[in-house]
N, C-alpha and C positions, 0 to 999 in steps of 0.2 A: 265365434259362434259355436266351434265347437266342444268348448268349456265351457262356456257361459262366460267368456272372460271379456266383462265388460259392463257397463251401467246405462240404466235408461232415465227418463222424465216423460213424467206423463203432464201435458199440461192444457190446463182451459182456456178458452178460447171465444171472446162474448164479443161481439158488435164488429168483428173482422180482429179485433185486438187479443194477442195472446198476453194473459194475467201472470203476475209475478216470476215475466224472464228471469228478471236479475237474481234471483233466490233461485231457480231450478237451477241456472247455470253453477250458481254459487255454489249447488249441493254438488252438482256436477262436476267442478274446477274438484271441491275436496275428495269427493271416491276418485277421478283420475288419479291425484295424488297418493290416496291411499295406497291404489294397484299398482302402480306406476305405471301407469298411462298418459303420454302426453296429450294434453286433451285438443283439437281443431280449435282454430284461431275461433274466441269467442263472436270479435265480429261477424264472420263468417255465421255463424251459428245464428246471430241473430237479425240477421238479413231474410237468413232461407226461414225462421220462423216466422217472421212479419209478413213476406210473401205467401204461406200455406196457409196464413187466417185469414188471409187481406179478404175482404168479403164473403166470409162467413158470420151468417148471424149467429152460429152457433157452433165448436167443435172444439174433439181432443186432436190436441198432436202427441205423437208416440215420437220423441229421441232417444236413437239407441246409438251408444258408442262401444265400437268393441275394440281390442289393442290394436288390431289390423292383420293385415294377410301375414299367414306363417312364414318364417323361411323353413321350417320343416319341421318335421311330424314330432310329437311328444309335447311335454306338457311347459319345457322352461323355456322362454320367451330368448328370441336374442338380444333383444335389447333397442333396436335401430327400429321397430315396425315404424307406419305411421299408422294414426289412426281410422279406424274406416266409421262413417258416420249413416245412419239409417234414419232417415224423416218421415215418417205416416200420415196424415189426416184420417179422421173415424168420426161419423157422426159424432152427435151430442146423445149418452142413453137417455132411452126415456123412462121416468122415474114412476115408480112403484104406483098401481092405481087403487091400493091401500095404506095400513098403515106402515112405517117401516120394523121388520122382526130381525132380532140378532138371536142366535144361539152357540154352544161351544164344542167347537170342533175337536177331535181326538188326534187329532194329528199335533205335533208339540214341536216348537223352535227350536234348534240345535243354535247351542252358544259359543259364540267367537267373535270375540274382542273385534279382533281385527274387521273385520265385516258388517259389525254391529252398527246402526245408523246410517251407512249407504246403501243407496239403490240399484243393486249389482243385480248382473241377469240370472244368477242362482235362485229360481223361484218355486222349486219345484216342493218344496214344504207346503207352499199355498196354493200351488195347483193342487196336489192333494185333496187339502181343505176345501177347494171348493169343491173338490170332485164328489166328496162326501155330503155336503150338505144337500139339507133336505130343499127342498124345489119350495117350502111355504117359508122357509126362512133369506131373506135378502145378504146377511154376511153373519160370520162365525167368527168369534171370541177364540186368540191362539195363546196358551199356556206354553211357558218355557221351561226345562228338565228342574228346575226349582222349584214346579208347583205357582210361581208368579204370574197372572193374568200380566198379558204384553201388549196386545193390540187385535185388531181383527185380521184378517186374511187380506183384506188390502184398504186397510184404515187404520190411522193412529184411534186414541179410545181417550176418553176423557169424560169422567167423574163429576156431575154437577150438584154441589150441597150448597143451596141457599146462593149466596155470592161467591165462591170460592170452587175454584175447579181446580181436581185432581189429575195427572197422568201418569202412567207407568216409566220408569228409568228404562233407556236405550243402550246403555254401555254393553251389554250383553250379548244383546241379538233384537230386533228390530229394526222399522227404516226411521227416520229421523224425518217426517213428513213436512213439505212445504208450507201445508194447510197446520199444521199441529205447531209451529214455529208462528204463524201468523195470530193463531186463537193463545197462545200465550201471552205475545207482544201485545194485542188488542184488550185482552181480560188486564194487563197492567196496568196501562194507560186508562181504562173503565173504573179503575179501584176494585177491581175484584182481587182476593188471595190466589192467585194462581202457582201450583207446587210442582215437584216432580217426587212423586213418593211410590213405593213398591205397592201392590193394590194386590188383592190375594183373593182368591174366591170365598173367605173366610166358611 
């Protein structure tokens, strides 16, 4: 926690049922990996989720995984931690009682490969962004040091022309979203053109 060193999932939660375990976890299993971080017996993991929805008709759960408790101070890891796990419940927000508005934030993605696609607790580019935006606007469009539209402050983005939906590339700097992984696989199977092409404010 106090690096930010570690990953979360944010996930929805309808009829007592939390929606696409297996792909949060999956995102999850890959940035442990990334960090090296050993990640908590998945079982486990999705015991304590089934339990936090079980009778909700509606909500998020917040997992956060951090390396775990230091053996001491400074920033290189020993190697041995275990992991420490953090489970939340939060309501369901309730959605906009107009239309939905996006606009473009000035705050800009810093790029690193290594980072690029997982949901690591480094958020603080999109705190920013939100903190700027204007209170009529719902999320902000975030540009990376290339001038490349990437996604919003806490949304993949995606381009609808006729049948064919566009997304920005992640190699970069962005997350690699649960939901933006599902509207890909779903638009294939539809027969829609669905791409990953670099999308530019032209």
């Amino acid at each position: 926690l106090h690096y930010g060193d570690g990953l979360f999932e944010t996930i929805a939660c309808r009829n007592g049922r939390a929606r696409r375990v297996a792909l949060h976890l999956g995102r999850l299993g890959r940035g442990c990996d990334r960090l090296g971080i050993t990640p908590p017996p998945a079982a486990a993991l999705q015991e304590e989720i089934a339990r936090l929805a079980r009778g909700e008709a509606a909500c998020l759960l917040k997992l956060i995984v951090t390396r775990g408790v230091a053996r001491g101070r400074g920033y290189r890891p020993a190697g041995d931690e275990t992991a420490t796990r953090i489970l939340a419940r939060y309501p369901w927000p309730a959605a906009p009682g107009r239309g939905w508005h996006a606009g473009l934030s000035t705050v800009r993605l810093g790029e690193n490969a290594r980072l690029a696609g997982i949901k690591h607790l480094n958020r603080l580019e999109q705190v920013l962004a939100q903190r700027e935006r204007p209170e009529a606007l719902d999320e902000v469009l975030m540009l990376a040091g290339h001038d490349a539209v990437i996604s919003g402050s806490m949304s993949n983005l995606f381009i609808v022309e006729g049948e064919r939906l566009v997304t920005p590339p992640i190699e970069r700097c962005g997350v690699e979203g649960v939901m933006r992984r599902v509207v890909l696989e779903t638009a294939a199977r539809a027969g829609w053109r669905a791409s990953v092409e670099p999308v530019s404010l032209m």
